[in-house]
Backbone as a chain_set.jsonl record, in Angstrom:
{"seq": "XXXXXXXXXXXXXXXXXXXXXXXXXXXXXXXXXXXXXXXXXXXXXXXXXXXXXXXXXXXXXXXXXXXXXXXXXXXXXXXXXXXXXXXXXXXXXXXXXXXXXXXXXXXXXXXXXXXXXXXXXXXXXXXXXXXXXXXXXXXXXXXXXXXXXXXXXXXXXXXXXXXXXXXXXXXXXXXXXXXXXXXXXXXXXXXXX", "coords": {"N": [[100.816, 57.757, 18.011], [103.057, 55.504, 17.235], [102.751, 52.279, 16.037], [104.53, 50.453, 14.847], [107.205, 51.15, 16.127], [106.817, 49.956, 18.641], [106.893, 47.08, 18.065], [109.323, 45.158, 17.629], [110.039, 45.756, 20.146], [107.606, 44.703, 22.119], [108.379, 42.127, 20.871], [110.362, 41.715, 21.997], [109.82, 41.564, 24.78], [107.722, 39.29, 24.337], [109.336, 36.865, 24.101], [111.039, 37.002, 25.825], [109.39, 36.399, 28.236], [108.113, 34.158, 27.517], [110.709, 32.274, 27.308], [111.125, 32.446, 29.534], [109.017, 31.122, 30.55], [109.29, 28.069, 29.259], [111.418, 27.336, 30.332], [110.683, 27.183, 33.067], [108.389, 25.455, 32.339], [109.814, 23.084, 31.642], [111.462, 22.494, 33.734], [110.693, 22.044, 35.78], [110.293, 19.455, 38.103], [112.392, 19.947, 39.219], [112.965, 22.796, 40.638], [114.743, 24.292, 42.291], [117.358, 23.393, 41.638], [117.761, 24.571, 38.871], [116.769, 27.256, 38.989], [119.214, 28.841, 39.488], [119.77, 29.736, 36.447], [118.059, 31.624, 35.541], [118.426, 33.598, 37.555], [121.043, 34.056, 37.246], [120.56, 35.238, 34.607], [118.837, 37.499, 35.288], [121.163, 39.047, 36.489], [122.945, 39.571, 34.269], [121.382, 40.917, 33.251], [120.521, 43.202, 34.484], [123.584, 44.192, 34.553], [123.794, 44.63, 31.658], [122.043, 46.47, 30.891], [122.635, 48.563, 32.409], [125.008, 49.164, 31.152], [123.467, 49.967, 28.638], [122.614, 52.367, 29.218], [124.639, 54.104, 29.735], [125.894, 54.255, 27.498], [123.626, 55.102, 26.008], [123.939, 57.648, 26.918], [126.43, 58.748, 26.478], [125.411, 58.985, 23.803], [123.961, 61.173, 23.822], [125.84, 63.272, 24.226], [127.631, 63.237, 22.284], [127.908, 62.662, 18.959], [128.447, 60.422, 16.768], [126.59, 58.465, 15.008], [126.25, 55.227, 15.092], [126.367, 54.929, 17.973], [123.911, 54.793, 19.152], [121.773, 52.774, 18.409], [123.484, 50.988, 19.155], [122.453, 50.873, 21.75], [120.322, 51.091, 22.062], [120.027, 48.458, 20.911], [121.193, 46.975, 23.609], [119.611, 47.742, 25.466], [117.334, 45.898, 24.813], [118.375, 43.603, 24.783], [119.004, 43.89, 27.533], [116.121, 44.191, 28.726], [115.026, 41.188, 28.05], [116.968, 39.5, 29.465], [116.267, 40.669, 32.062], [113.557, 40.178, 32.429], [113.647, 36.928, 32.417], [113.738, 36.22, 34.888], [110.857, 36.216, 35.598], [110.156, 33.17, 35.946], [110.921, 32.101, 38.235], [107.831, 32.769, 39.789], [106.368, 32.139, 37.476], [107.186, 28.81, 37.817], [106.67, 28.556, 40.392], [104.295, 28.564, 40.558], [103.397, 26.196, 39.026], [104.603, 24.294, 40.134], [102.665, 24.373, 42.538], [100.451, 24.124, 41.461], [100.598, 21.466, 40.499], [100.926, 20.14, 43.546], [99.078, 20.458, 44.778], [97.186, 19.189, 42.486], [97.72, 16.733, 43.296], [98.05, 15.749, 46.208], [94.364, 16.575, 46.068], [93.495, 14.411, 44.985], [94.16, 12.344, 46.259], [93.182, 13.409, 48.689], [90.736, 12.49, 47.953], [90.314, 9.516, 47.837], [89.865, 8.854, 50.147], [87.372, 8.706, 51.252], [86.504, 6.323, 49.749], [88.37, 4.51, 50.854], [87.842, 4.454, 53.345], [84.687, 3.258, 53.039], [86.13, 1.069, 52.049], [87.022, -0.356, 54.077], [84.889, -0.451, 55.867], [83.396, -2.393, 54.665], [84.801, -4.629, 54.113], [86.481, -4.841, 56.699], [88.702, -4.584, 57.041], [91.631, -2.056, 55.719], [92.739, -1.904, 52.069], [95.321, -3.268, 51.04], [96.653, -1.573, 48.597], [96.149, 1.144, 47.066], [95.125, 0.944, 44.472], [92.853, -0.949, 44.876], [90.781, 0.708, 45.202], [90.46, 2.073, 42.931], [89.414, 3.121, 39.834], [89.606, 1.918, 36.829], [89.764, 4.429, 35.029], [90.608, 6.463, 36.12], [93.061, 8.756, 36.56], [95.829, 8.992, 37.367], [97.716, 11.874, 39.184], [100.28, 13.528, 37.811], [102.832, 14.094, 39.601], [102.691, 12.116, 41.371], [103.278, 9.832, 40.092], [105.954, 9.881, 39.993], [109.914, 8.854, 40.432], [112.883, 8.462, 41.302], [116.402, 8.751, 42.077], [117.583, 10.692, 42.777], [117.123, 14.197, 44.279], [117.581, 11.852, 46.581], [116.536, 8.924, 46.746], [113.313, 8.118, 46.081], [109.902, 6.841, 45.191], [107.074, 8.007, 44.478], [105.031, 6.513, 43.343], [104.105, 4.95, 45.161], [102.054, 5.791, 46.681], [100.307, 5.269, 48.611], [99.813, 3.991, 51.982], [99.481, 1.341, 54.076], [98.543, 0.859, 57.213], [98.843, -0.93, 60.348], [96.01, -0.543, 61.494], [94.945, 1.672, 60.494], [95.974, 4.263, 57.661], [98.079, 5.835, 55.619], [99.239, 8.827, 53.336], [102.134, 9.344, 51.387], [104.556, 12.031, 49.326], [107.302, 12.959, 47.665], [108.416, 15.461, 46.9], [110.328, 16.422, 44.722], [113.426, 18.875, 43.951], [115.877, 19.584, 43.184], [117.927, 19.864, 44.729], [117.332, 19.766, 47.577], [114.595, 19.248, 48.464], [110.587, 18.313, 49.148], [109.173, 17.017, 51.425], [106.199, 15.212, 51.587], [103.308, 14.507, 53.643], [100.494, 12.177, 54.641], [98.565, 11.737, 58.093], [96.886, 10.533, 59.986], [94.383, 7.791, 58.601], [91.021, 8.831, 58.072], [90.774, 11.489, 59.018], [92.958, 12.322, 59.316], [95.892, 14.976, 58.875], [97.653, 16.894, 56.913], [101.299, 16.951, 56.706], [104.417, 18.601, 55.933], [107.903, 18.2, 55.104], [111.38, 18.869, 54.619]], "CA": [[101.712, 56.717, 18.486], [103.861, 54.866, 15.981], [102.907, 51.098, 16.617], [106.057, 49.975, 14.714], [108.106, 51.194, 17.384], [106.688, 48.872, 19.679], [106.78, 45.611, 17.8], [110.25, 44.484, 18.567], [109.965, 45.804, 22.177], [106.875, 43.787, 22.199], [108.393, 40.834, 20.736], [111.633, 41.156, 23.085], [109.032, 41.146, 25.816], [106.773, 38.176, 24.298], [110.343, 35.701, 23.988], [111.804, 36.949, 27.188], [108.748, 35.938, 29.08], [107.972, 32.249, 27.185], [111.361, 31.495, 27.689], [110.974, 31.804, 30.895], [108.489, 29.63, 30.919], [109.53, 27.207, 28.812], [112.494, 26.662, 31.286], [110.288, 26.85, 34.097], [107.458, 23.839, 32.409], [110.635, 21.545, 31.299], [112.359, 22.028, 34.983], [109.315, 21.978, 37.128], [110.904, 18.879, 39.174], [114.493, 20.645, 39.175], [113.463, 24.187, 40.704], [115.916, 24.347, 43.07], [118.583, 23.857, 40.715], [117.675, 25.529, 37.429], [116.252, 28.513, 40.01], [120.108, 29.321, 39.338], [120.023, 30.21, 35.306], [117.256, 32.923, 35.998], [119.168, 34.186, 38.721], [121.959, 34.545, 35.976], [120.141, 36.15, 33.408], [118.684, 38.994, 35.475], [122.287, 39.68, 36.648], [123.183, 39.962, 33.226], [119.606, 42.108, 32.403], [121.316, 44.426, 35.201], [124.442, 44.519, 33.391], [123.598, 45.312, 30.379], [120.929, 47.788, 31.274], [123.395, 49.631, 32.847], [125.565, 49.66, 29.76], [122.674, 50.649, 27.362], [122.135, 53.438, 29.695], [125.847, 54.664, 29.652], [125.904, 54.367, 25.819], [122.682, 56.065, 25.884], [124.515, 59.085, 27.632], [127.28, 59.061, 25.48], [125.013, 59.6, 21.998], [123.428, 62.636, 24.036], [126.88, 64.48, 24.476], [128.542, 62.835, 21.264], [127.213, 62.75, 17.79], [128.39, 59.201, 16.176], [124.716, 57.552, 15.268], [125.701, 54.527, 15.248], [126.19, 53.962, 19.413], [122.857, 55.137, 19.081], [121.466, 51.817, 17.609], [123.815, 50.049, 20.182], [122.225, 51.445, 22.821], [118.931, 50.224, 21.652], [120.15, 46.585, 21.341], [121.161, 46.626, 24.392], [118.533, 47.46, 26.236], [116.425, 44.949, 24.444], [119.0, 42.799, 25.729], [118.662, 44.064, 29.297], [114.79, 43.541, 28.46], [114.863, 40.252, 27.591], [117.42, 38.709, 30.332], [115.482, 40.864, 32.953], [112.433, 38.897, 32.288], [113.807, 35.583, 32.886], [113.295, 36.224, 36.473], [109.627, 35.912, 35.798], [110.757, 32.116, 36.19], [109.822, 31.975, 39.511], [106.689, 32.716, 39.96], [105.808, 30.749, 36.469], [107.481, 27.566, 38.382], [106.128, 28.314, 41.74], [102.738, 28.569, 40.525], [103.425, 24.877, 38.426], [104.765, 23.316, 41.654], [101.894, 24.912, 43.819], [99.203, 23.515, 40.833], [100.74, 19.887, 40.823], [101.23, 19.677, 44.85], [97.156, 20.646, 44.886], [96.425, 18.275, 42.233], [98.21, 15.373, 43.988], [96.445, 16.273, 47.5], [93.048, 16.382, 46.052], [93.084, 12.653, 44.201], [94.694, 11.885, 47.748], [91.768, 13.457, 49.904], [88.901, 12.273, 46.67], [90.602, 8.597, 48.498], [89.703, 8.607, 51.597], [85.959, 8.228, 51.853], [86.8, 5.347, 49.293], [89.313, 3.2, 51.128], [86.527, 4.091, 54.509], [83.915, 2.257, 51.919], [86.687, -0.219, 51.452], [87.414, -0.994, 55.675], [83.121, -0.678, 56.295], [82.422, -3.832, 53.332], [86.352, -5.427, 54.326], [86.921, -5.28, 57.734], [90.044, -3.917, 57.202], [92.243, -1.141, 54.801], [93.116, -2.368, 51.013], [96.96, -2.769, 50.936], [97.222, -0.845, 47.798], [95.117, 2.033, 46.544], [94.666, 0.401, 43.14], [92.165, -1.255, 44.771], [89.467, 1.778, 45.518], [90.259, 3.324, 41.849], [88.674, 2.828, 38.935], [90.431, 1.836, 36.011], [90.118, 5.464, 34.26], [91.076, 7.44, 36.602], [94.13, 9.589, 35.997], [96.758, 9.444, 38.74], [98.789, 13.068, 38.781], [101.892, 13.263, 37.236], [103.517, 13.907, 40.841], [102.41, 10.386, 42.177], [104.074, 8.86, 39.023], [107.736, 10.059, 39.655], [110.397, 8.015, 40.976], [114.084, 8.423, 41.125], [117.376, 8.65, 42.945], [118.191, 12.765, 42.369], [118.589, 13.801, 45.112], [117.645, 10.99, 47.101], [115.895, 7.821, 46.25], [112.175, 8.043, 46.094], [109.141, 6.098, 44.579], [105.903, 8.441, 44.77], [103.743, 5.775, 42.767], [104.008, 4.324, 46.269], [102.029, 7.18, 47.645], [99.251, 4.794, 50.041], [100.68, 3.021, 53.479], [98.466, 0.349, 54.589], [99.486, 0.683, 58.451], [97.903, -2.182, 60.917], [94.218, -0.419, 62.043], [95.053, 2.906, 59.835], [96.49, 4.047, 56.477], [98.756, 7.325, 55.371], [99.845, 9.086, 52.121], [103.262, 10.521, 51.462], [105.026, 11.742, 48.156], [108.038, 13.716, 47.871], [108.329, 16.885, 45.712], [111.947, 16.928, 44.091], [113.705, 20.384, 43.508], [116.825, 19.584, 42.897], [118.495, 20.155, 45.584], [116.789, 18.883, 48.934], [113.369, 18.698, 48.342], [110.124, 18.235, 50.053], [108.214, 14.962, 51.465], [104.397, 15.364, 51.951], [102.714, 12.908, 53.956], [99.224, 12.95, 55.254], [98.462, 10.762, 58.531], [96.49, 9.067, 59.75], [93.338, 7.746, 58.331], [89.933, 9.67, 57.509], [90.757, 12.799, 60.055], [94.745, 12.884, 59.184], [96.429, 16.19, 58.634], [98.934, 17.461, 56.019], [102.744, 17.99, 57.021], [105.823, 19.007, 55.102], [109.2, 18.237, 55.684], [112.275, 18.899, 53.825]], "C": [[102.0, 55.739, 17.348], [103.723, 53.526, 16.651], [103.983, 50.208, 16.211], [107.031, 50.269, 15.404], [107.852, 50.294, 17.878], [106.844, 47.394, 19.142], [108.144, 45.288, 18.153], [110.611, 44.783, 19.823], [109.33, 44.337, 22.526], [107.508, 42.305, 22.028], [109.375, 40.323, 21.152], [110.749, 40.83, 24.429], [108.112, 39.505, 26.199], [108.052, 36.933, 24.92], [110.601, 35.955, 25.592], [110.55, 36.369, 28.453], [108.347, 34.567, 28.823], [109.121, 31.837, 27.387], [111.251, 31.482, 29.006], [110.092, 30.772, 31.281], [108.292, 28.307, 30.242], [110.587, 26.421, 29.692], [111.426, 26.586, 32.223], [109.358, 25.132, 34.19], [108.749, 22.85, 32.753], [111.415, 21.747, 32.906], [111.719, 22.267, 36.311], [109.678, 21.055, 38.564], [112.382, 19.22, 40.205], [114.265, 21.868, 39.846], [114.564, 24.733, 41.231], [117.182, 24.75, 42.049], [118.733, 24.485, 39.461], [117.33, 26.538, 37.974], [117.985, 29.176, 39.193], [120.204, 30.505, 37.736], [118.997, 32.099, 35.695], [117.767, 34.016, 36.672], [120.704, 35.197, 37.607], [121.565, 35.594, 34.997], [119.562, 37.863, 34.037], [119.62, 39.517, 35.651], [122.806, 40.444, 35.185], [122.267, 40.75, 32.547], [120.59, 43.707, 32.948], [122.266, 44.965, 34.548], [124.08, 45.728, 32.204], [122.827, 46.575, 30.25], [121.561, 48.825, 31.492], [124.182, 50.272, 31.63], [124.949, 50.533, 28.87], [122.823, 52.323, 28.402], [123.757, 54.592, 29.705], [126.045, 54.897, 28.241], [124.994, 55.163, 25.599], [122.846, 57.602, 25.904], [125.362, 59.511, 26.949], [126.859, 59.495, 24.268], [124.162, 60.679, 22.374], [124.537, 63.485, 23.781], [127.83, 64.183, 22.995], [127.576, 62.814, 20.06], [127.304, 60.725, 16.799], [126.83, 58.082, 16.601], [125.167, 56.216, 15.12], [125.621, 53.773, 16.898], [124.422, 54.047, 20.017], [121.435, 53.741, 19.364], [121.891, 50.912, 18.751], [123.409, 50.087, 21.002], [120.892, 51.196, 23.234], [118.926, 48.882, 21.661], [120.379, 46.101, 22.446], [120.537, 46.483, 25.511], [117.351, 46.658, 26.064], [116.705, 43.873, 24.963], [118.473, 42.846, 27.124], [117.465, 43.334, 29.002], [114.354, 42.409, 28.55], [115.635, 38.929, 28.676], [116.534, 38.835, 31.435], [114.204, 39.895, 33.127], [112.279, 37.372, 32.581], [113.542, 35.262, 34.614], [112.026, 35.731, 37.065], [109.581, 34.208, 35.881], [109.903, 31.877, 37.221], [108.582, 31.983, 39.777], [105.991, 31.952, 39.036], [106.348, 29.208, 37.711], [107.154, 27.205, 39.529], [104.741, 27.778, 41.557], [102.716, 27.261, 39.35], [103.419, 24.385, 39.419], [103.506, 23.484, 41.997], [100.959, 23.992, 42.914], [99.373, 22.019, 40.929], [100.791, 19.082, 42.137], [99.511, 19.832, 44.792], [96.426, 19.929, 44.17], [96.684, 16.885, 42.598], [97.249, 14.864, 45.558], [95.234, 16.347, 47.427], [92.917, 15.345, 45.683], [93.515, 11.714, 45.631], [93.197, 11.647, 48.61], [90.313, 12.317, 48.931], [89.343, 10.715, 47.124], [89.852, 8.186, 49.635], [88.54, 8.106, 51.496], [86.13, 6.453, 50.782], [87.103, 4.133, 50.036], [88.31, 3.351, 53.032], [85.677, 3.227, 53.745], [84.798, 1.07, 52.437], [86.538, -1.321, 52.94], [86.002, -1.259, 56.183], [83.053, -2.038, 55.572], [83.972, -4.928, 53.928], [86.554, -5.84, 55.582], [88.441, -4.676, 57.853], [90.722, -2.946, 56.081], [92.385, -1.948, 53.533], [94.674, -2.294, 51.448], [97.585, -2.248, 49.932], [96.141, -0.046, 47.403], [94.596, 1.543, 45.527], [93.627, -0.562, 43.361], [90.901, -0.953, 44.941], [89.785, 2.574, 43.999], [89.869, 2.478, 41.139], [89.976, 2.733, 37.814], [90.557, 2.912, 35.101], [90.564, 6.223, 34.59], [92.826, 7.619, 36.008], [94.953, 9.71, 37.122], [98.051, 10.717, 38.232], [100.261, 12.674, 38.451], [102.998, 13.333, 38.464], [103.376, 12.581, 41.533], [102.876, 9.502, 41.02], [105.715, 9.176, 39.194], [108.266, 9.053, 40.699], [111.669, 8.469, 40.275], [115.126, 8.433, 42.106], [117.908, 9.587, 43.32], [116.981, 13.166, 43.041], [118.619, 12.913, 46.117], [116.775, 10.206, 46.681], [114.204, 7.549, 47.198], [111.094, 6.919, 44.907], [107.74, 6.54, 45.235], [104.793, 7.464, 44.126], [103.593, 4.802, 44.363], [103.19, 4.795, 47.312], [100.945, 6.479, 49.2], [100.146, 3.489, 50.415], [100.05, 2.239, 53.993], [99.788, 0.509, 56.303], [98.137, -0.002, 59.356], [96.293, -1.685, 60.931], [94.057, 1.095, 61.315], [95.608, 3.021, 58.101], [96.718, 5.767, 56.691], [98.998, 7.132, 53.929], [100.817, 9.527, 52.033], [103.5, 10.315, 49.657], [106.15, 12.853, 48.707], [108.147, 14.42, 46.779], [110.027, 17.359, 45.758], [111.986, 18.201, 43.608], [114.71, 20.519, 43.338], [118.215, 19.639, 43.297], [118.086, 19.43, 47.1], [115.263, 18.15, 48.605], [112.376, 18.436, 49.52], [109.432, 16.831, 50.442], [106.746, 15.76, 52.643], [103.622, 14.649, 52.221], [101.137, 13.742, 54.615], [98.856, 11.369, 56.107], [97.441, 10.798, 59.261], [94.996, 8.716, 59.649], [92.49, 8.827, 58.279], [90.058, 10.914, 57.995], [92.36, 12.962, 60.414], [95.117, 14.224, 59.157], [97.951, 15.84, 57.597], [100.904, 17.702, 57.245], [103.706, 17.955, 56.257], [106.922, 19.064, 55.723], [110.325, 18.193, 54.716], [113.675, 17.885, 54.368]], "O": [[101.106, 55.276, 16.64], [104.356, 53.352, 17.692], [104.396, 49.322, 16.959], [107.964, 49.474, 15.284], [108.688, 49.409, 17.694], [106.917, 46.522, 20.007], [108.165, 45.067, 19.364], [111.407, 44.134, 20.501], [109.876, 43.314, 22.937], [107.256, 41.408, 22.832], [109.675, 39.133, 21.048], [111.038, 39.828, 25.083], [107.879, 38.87, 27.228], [107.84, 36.24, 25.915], [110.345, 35.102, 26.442], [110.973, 35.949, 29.531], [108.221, 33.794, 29.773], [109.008, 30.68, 27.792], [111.291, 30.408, 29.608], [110.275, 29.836, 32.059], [107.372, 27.539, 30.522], [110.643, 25.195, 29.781], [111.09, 25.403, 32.176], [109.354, 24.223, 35.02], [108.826, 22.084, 33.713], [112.096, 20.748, 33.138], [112.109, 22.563, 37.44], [109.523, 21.472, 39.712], [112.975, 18.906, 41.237], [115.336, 22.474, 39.88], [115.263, 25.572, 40.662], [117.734, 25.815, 41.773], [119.823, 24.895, 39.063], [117.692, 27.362, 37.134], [117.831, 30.008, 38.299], [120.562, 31.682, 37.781], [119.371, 33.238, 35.976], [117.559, 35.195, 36.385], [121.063, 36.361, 37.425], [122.199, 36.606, 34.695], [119.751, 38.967, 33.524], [119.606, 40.654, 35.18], [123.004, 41.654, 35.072], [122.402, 41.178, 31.401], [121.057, 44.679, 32.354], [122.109, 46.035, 33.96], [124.099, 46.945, 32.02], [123.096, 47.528, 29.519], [121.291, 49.914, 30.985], [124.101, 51.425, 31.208], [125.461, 51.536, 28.373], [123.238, 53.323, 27.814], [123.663, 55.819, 29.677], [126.445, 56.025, 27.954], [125.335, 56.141, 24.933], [122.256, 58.482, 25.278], [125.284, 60.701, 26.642], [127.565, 60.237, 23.584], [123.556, 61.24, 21.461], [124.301, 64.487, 23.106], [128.714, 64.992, 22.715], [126.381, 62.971, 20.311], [126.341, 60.082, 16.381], [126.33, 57.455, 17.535], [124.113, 55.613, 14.917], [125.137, 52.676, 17.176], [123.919, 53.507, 21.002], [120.511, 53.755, 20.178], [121.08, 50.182, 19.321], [123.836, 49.143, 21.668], [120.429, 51.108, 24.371], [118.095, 48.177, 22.232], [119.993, 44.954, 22.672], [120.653, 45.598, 26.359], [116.453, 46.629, 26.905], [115.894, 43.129, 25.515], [117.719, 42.055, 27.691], [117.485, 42.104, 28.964], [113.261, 42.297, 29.106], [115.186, 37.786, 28.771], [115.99, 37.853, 31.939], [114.08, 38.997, 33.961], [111.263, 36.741, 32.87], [113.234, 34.243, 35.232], [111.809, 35.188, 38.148], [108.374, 33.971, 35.866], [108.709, 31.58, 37.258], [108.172, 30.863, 40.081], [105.121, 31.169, 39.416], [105.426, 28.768, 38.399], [107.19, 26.044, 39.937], [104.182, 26.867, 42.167], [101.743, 27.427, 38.614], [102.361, 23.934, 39.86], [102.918, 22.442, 41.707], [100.58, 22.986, 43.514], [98.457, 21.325, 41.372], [100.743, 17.853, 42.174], [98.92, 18.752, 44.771], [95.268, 19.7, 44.52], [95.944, 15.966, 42.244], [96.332, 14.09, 45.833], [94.632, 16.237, 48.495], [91.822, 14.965, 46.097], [93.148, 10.562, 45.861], [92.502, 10.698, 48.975], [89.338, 11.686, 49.342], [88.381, 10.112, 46.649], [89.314, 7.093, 49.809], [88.513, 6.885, 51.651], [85.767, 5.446, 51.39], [86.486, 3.068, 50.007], [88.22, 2.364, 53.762], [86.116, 2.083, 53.857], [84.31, 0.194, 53.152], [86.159, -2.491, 52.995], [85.85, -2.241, 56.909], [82.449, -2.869, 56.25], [83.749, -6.133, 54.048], [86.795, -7.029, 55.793], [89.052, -4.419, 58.891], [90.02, -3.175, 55.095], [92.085, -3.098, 53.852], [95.139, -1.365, 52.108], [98.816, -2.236, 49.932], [95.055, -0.626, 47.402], [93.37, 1.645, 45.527], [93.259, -1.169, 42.355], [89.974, -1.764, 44.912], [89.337, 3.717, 43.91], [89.841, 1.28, 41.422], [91.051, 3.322, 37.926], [91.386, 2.694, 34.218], [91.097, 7.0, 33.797], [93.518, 6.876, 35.312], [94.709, 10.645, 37.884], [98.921, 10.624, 37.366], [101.035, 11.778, 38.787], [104.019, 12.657, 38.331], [104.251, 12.205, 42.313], [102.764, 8.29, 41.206], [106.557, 8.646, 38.468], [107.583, 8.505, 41.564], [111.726, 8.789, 39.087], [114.713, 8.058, 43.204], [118.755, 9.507, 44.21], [115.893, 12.727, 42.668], [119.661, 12.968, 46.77], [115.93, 10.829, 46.038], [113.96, 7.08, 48.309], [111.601, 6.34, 43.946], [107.209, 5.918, 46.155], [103.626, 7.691, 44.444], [102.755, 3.901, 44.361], [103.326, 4.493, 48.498], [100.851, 6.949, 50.334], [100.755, 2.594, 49.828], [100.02, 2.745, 55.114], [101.0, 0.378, 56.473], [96.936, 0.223, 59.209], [95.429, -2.396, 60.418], [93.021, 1.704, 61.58], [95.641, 2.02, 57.386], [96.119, 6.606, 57.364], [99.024, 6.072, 53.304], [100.806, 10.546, 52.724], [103.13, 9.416, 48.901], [106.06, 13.473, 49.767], [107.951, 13.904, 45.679], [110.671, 18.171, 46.422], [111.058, 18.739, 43.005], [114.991, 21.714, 43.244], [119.258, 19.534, 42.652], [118.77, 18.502, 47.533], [114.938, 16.965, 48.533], [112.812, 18.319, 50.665], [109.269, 15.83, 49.745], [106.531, 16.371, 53.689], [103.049, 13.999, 51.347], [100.775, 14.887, 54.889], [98.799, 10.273, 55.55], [96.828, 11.698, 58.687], [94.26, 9.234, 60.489], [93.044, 9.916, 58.424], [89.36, 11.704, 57.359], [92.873, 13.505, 61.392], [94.163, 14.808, 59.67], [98.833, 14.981, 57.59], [101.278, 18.44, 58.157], [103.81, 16.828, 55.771], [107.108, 19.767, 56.717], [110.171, 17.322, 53.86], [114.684, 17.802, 53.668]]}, "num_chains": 1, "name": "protein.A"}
């Protein structure tokens, strides 16, 4: 087995799969709407694939070497758009890791702001007052914007009269989701778009 054959396979394979997830890190808040380019590029993997494979057919029954060559670029092509597809699942499995690390600094709360209502008498009206000054609040409880509707997740704890809730909303570019968790120490999760 000739391993120089394989190196620019290989290294249409390596690019076509980091770009995908280079688009997927930088548009992690956006899936929704960058979901589209991906969508694009395999069409165009299809494409082309098909082509190489028709060109392919043609330098069996024909002799001119160089569609030969073309026929090879293009399926590197195909190769290389096809792959962008892998998108998805890179960006699902970002979302899915940042919605799970938002929800656990959430729940790692609770017995806290109980602490806080046992020594108080009543809830804190802002979380910043059960954390510690090193802690690390997730990069999902820091966003805030107006795309596509006007949110402010650093807002994520509700002081409500004899209780307290969390919500954040998880932008996608398109609708998006809002993730609240109610009420007090024995709340539950729900999702709503």
């Amino acid at each position: 087995m000739n391993l120089r054959r394989l190196y620019v396979p290989g290294l249409v394979v390596l690019a076509g799969i980091a770009t995908a997830a280079v688009l997927a890190h930088a548009a992690i808040w956006q899936l929704a709407l960058f979901s589209t380019l991906p969508c694009l590029s395999g069409v165009l993997g299809i494409i082309l694939a098909l082509v190489a494979l028709i060109v392919w057919l043609r330098t069996r029954t024909k002799e001119p070497p160089g569609l030969s060559r073309t026929g090879k670029g293009l399926l590197l092509a195909s190769v290389f758009f096809l792959l962008q597809i892998t998108y998805f699942p890179i960006a699902r499995g970002l979302l899915d890791r940042e919605i799970s690390r938002a929800k656990d600094f959430i729940e790692a709360l609770i017995p806290r702001l109980e602490e806080y209502e046992r020594l108080h008498n009543t809830y804190p009206a802002s979380a910043s007052a059960v954390l510690s000054g090193d802690e690390e609040v997730p990069r999902l409880l820091q966003l805030s914007g107006d795309v596509p509707m006007a949110y402010d997740n650093r807002r994520y704890y509700v002081q409500r009269e004899a209780t307290y809730a969390f919500r954040f909303y998880l932008p996608d570019g398109f609708i998006g989701f809002q993730y609240k968790y109610c009420c007090g120490a024995d709340g539950v999760w729900t999702v709503t778009d």
